[in-house]
MARLO-109488 format. One record per residue (C-alpha): residue number from 1; residue in one letter; chain; x, y, z. Coordinates in nm, 3 decimals. Layout:
N
  kolti  vextor  tigu       xx       yy       zz
    NUM       A     A        X        Y        Z
...
END
This chain:
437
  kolti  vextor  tigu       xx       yy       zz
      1       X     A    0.000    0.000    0.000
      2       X     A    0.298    0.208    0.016
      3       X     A    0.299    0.310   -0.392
      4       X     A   -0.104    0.336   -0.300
      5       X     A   -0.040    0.639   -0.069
      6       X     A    0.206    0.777   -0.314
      7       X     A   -0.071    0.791   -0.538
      8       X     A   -0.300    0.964   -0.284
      9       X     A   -0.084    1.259   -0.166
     10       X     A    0.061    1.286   -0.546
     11       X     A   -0.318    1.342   -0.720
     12       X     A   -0.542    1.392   -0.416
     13       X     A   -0.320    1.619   -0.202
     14       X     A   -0.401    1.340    0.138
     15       X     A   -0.184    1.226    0.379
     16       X     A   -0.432    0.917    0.471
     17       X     A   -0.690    0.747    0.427
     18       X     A   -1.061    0.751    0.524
     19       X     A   -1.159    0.491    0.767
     20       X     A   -1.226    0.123    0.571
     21       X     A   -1.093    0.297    0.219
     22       X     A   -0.777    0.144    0.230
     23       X     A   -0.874   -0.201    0.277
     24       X     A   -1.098   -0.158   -0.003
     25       X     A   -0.821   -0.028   -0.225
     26       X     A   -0.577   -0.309   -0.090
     27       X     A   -0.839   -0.577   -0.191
     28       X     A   -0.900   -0.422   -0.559
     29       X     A   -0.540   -0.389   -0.593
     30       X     A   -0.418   -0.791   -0.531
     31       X     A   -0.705   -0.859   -0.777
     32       X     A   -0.984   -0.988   -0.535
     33       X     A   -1.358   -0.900   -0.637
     34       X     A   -1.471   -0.663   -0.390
     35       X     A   -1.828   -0.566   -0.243
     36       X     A   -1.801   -0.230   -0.048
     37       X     A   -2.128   -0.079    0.124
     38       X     A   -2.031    0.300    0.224
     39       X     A   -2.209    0.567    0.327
     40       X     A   -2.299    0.857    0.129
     41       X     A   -1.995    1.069    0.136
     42       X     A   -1.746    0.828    0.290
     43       X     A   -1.528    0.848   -0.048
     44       X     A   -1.604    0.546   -0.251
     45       X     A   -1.516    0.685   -0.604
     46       X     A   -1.132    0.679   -0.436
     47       X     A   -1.183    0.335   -0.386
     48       X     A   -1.198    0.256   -0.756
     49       X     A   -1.007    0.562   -0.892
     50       X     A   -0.709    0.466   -0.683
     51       X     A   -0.655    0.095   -0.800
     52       X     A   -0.731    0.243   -1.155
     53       X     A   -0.415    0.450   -1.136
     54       X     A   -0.213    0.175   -0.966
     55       X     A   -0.270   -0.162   -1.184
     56       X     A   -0.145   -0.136   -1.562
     57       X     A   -0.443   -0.085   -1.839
     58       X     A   -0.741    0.148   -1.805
     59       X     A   -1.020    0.068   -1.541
     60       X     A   -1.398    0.086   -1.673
     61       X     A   -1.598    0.259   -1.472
     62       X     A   -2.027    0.184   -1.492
     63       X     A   -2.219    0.443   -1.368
     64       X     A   -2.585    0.574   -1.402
     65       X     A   -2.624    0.894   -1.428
     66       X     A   -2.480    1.145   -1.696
     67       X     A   -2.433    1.421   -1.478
     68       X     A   -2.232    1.251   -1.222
     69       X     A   -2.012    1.115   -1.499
     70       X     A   -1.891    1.456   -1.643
     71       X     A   -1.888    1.595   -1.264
     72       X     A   -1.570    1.288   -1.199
     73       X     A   -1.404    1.319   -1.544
     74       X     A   -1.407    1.695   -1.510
     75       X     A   -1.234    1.632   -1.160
     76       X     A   -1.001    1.388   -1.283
     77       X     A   -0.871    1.551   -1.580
     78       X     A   -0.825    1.873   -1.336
     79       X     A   -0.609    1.652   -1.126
     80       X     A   -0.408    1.514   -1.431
     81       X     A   -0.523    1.194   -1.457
     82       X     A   -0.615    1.122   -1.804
     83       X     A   -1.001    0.975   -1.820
     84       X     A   -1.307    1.003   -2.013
     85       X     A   -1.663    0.895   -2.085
     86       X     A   -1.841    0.717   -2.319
     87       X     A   -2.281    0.822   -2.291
     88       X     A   -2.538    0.896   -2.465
     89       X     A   -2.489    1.302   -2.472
     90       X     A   -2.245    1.227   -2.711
     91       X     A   -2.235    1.187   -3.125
     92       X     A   -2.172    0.838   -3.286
     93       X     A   -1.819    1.026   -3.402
     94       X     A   -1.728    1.138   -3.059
     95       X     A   -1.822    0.824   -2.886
     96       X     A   -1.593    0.643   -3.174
     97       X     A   -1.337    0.871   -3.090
     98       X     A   -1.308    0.811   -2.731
     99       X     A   -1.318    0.436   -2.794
    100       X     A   -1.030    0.464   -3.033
    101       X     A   -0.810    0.642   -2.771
    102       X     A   -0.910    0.378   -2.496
    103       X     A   -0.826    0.114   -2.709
    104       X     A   -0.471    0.308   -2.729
    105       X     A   -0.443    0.331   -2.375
    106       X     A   -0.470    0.650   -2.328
    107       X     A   -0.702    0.683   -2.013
    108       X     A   -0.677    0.554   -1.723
    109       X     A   -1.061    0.521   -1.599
    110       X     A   -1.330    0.548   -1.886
    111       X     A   -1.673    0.575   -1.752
    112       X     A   -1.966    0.393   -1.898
    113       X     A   -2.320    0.385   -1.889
    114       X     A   -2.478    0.024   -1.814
    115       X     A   -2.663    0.050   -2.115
    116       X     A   -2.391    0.075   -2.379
    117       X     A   -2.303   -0.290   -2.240
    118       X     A   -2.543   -0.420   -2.457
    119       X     A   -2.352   -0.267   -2.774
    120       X     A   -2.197   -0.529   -2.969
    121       X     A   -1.978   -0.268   -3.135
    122       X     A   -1.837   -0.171   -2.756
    123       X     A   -1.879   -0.490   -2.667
    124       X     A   -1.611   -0.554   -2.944
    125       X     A   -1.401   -0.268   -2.902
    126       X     A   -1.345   -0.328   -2.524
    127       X     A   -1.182   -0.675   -2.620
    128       X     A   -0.900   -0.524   -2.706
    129       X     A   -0.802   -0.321   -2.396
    130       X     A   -0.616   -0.398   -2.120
    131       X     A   -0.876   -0.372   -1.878
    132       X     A   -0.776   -0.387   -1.497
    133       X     A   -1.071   -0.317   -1.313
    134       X     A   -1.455   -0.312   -1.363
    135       X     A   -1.600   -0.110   -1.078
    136       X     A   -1.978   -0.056   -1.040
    137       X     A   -2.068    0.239   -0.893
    138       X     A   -2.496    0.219   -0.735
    139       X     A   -2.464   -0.134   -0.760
    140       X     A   -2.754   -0.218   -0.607
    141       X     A   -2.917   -0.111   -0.886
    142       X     A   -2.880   -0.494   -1.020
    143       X     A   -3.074   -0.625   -0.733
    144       X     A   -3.498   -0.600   -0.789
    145       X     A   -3.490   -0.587   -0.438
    146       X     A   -3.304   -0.281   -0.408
    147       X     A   -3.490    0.076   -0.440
    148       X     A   -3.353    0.181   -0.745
    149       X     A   -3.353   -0.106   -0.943
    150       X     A   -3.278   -0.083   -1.323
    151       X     A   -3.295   -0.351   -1.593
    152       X     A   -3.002   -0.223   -1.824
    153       X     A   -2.768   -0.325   -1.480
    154       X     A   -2.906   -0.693   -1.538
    155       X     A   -2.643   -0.688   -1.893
    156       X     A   -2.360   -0.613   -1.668
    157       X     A   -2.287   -0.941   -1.512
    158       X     A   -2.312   -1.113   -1.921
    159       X     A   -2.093   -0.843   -1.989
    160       X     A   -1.842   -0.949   -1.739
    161       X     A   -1.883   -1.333   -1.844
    162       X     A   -1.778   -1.221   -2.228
    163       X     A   -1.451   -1.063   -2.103
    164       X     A   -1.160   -1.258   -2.283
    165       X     A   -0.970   -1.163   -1.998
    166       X     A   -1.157   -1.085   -1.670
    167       X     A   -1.037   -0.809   -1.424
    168       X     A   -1.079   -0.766   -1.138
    169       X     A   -1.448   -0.658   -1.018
    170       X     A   -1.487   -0.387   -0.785
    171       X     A   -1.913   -0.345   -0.684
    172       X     A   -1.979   -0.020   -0.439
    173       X     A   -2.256    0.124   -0.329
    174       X     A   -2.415    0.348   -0.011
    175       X     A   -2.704    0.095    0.120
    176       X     A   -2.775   -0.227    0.053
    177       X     A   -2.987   -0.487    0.315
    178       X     A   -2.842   -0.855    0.322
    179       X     A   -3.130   -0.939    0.060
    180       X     A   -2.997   -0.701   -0.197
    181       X     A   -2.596   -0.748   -0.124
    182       X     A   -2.662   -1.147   -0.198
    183       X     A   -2.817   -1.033   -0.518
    184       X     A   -2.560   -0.831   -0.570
    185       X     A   -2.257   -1.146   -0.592
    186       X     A   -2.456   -1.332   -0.738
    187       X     A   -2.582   -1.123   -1.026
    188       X     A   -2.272   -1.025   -1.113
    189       X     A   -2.107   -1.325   -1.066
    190       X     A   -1.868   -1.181   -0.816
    191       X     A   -1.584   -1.492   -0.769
    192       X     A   -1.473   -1.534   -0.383
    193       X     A   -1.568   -1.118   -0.305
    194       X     A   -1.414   -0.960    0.009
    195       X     A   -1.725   -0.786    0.123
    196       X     A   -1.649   -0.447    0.345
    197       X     A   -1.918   -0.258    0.527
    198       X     A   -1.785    0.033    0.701
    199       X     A   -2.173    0.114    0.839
    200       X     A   -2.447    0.359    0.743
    201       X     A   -2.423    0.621    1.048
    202       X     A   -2.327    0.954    0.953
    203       X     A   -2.312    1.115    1.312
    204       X     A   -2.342    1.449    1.166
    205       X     A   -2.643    1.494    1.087
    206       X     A   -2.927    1.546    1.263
    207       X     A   -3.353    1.318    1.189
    208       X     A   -3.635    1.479    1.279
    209       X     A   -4.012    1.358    1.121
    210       X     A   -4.259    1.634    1.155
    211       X     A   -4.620    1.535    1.150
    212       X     A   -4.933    1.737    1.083
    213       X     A   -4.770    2.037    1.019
    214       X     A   -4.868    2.270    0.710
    215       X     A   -4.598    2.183    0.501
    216       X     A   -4.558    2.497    0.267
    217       X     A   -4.587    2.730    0.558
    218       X     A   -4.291    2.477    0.707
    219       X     A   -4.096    2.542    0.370
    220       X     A   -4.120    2.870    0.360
    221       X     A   -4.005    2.951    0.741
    222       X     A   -3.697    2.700    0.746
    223       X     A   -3.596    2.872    0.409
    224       X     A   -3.593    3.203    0.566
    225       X     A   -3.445    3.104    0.861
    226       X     A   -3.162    2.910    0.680
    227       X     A   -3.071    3.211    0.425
    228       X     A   -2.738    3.159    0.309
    229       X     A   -2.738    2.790    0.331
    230       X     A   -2.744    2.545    0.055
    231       X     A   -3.067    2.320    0.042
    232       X     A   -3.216    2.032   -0.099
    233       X     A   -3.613    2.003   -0.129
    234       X     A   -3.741    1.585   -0.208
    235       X     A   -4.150    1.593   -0.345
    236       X     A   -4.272    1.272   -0.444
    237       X     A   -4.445    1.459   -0.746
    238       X     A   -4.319    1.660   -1.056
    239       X     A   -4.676    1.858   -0.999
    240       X     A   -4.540    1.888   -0.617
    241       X     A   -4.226    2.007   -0.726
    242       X     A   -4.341    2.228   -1.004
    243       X     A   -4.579    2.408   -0.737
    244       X     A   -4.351    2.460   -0.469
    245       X     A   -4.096    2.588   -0.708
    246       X     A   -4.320    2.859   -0.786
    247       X     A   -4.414    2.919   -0.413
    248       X     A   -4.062    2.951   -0.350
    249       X     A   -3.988    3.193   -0.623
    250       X     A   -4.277    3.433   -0.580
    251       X     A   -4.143    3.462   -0.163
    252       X     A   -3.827    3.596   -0.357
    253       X     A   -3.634    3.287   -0.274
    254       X     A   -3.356    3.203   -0.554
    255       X     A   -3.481    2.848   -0.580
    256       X     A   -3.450    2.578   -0.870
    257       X     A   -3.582    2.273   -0.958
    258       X     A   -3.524    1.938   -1.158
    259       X     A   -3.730    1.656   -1.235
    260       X     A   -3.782    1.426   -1.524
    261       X     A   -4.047    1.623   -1.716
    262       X     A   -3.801    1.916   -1.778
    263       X     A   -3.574    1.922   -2.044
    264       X     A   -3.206    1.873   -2.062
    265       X     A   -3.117    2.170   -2.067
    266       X     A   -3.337    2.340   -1.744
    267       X     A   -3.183    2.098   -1.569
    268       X     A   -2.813    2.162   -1.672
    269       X     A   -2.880    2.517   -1.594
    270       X     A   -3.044    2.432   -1.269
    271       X     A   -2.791    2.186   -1.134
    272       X     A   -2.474    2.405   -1.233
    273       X     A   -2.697    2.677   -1.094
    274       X     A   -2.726    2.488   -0.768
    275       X     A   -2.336    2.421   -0.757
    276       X     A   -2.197    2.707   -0.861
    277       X     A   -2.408    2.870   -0.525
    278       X     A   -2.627    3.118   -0.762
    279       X     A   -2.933    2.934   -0.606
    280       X     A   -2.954    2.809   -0.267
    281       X     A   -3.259    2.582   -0.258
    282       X     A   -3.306    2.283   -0.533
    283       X     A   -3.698    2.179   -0.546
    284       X     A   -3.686    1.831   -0.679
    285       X     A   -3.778    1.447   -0.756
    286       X     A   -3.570    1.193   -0.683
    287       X     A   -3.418    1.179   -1.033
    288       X     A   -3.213    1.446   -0.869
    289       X     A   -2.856    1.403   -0.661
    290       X     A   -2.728    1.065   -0.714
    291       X     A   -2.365    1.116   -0.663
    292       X     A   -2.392    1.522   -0.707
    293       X     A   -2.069    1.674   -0.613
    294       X     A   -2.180    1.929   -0.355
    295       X     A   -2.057    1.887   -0.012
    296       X     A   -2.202    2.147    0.139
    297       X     A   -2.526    2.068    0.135
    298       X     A   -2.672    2.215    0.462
    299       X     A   -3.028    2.049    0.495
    300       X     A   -3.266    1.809    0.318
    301       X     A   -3.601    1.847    0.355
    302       X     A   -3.853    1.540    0.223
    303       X     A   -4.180    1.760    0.125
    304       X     A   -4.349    1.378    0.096
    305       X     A   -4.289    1.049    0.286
    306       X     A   -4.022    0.825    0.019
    307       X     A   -4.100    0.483   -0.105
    308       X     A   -3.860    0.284    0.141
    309       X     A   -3.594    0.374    0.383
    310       X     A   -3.320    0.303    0.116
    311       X     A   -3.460    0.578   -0.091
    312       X     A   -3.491    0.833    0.205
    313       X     A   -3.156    0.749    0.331
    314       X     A   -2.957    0.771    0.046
    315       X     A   -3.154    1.116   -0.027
    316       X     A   -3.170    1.262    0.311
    317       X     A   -2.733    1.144    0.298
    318       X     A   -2.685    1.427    0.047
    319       X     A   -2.697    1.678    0.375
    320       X     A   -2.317    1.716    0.483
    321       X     A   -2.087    1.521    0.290
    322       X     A   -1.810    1.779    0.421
    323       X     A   -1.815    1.616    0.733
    324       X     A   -2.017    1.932    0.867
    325       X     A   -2.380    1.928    1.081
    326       X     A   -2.681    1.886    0.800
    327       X     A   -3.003    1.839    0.873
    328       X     A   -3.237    1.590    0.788
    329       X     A   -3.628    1.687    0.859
    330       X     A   -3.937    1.469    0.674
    331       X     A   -4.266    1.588    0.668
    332       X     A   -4.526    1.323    0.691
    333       X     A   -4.889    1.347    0.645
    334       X     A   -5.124    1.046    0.622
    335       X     A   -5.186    1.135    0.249
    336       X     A   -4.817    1.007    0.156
    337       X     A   -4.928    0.669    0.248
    338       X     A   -5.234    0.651   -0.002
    339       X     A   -4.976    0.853   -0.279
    340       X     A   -4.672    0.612   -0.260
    341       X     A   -4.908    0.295   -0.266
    342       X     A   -5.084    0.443   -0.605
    343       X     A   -4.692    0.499   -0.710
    344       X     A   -4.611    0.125   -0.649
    345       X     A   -4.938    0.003   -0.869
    346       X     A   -4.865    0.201   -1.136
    347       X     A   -4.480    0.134   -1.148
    348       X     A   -4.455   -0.229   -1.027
    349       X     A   -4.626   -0.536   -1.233
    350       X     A   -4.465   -0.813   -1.066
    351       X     A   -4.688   -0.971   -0.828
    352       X     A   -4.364   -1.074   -0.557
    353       X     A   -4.158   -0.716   -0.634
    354       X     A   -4.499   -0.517   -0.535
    355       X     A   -4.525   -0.744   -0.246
    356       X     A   -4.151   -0.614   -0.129
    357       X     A   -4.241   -0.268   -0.230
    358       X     A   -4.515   -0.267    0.014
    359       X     A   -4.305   -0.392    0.287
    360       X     A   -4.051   -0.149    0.255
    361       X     A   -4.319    0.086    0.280
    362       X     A   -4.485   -0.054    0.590
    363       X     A   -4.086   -0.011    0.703
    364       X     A   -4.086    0.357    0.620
    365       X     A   -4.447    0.436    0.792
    366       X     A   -4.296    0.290    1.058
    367       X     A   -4.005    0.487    1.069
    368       X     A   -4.244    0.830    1.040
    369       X     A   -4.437    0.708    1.373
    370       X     A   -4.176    0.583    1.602
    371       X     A   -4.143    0.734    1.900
    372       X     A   -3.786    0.563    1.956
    373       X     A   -3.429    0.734    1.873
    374       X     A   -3.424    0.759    1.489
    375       X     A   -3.062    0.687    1.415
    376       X     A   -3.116    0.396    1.599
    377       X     A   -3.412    0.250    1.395
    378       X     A   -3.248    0.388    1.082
    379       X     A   -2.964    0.187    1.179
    380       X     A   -3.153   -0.158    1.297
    381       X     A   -3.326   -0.092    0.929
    382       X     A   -2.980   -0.149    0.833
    383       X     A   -2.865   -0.447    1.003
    384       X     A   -2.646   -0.239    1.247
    385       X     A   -2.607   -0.283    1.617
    386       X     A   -2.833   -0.087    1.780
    387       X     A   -2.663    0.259    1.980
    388       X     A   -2.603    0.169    2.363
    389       X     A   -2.857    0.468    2.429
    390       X     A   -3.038    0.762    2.284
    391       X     A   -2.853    0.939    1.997
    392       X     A   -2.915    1.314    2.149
    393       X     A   -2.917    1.432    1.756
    394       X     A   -3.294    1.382    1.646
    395       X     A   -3.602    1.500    1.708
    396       X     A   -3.743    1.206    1.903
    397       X     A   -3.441    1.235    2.145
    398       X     A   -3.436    1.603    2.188
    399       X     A   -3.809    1.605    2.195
    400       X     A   -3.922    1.504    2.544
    401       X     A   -3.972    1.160    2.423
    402       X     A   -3.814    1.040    2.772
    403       X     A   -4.012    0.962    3.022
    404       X     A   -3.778    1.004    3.256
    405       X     A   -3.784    1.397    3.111
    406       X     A   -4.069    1.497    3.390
    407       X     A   -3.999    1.877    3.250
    408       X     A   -4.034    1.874    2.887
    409       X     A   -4.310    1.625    2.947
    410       X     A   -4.484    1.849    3.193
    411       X     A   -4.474    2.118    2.927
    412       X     A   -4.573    1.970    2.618
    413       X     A   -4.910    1.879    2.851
    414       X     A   -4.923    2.245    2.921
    415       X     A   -4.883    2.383    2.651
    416       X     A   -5.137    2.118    2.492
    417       X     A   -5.413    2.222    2.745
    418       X     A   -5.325    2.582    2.634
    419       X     A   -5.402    2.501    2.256
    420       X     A   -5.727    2.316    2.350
    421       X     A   -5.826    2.609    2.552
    422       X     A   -5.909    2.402    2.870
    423       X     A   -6.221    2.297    2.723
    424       X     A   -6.145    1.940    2.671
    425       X     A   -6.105    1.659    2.903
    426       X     A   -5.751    1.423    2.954
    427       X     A   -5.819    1.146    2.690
    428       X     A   -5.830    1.393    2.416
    429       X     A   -5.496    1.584    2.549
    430       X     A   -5.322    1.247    2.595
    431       X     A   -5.444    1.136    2.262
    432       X     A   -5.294    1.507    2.096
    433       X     A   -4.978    1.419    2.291
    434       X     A   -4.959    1.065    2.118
    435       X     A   -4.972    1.239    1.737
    436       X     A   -4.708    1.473    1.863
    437       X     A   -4.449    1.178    1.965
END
């Protein structure tokens, strides 16, 4: 690992590595197929672009999303290290182009989408480079079980198979339950894997669910009282996101937005926008921030309840990726429920998927009702042993949720008799208290 750490102060400017990156890197490195679950913004693209620059040939890189392709080339050409893409923004000339200079050796990582796998003319060229490493950036994408799932990641593992010479296979990704990481080996036929999990906490940030409130009243306040500070706004809708973009912009806020029903170029101009700081709040679907290269996210705020704790997780992970405090807030309302189940009928055919879509949403409910520590049952959710007590950095356990809290109990009764006007009697103010845990 010596020439490994050579590598990381020479192009990276680091002394050291994060925790459980360098195992990772070792593994790649003596050619061992690797499975690596990291959290959001625990630094897995070094994990891939590291062995890329220390084993001879060029390193193919698959990733999903187009944006978060140029983001990493653009950083690793402005580092030095020769690299390039291969998508579908580009012309049949330019994409022949970049081929011939791969099969020249002249990058060292080329990134691919999953679909161009299925290309028999790539599928020819690649045969003739020296390929040392196949890493698989949102691999859980493979798995149906996972909550992003995409068919074009089923061609990767064929892909693999019609390798004349196999590399090494590197598969990464920020969540992934047992189910979905035993997909993941075997769909792409991962040989004897050293599987790493360096856990899913990311003590810097803060969970909070708030229920019943109005929600664009919510916005609005927390926007104001955040000014300055970059922000990330998840609706479950493109009509949702459409209309609170507009709310947002008529209360002066610089605010942007991206979903699927804009075109390619709005959302460009939006997610530069967002980037670059000109904007400080980013209204949008969840077609928006896999792998987006902005660390200083300051909050994420889920305008709807998500499909499954993988999905919120992963989203509500784009707070604080600079190591500083982000926070996390979802706003739940009983209508969510009703909305994500119509979601899963319309998107999901197969009779034993839908069945797993509706327990990971029976998972998330849960999540939006417990009156338990929240890091903790995000990380149970997980498979992770449980924290030895209350977190002290969520809403539930800076709430009063203690019974052993006589105070902050004693005045969330008062100030619940105060609301009611004293005209009720003590089942209704117990049952009030009950929503508000």
């Amino acid at each position: 690992m010596q020439d490994a750490r050579k590598l990381l102060a020479k192009y990276y400017g680091y002394t050291d590595f994060r925790p459980g990156q360098a195992e990772i890197i070792s593994s790649l490195i003596s050619g061992t197929d690797t499975l690596a679950v990291m959290p959001t913004g625990a630094g897995k693209s070094l994990c891939y672009q590291l062995p890329a620059l220390a084993l001879p040939g060029t390193a193919i890189v698959i990733s999903p999303l187009i944006s978060l392709m140029k983001d990493q080339i653009d950083a690793l050409q402005g580092m030095g290290i020769p690299a390039a893409y291969i998508n579908s923004s580009l012309s049949g000339a330019e994409a022949n182009e970049r081929l011939y200079n791969a099969r020249r050796g002249r990058y060292k990582l080329l990134y691919v989408a999953p679909e161009r796998l299925e290309s028999e003319y790539f599928q020819a060229a690649v045969q003739e480079l020296e390929i040392s490493l196949l890493a698989i950036d949102e691999a859980h994408c493979v798995s149906q079980w996972g909550h992003d799932f995409r068919p074009s990641y089923r061609a990767i593992g064929p892909f693999i198979g019609r390798l004349a010479n196999r590399p090494v296979v590197g598969a990464f990704t920020a969540t992934a339950t047992d189910e979905v990481k035993r997909d993941v080996i075997e769909l792409l036929a991962l040989r004897n894997p050293a599987t790493y999990y360096t856990g899913v906490d990311r003590a810097n940030l803060s969970f909070a669910v708030c229920r019943g409130e109005n929600r664009k009243e919510f916005v609005l306040k927390y926007v104001a009282a955040s000014k300055g500070k970059a922000g990330i706004i998840y609706a479950a809708t493109r009509k949702e996101v459409d209309n609170l973009y507009a709310v947002l912009r008529k209360a002066g806020w610089p605010a942007g937005r991206y979903h699927a029903g804009l075109g390619d170029e709005e959302r460009k101009k939006s997610q530069e926008a967002f980037i670059r700081d000109d904007i400080g709040v980013m209204v949008a679907t969840n077609a928006f921030g896999m792998g987006i290269d902005k660390p200083d996210v300051r909050y994420v705020i889920h305008y709807n309840m998500p499909k499954s704790m993988e999905s919120y997780y992963q989203e509500a992970g784009r707070a604080g990726r600079d190591g500083e405090p982000g926070e996390c807030i979802l706003l739940y309302g009983a209508q969510d429920v009703q909305l994500q189940k119509f979601l899963i009928e319309q998107s999901v055919s197969d009779s034993e998927r839908k069945a797993g879509e509706y327990a990971k949403l029976k998972a998330m409910v849960d999540y939006c009702h417990t009156p338990a520590c929240l890091r903790r049952h995000i990380l149970g959710y997980f498979g992770e042993a449980a924290l030895a007590g209350e977190c002290g950095n969520c809403g539930n356990c800076n709430d009063g949720n203690d019974p052993a809290d006589i105070t902050a109990v004693a005045q969330k009764v008062l100030a619940c008799v105060a609301r009611l006007k004293e005209r009720y009697g003590v089942s209704l103010v117990a049952d009030v208290l009950k929503v508000r845990r």
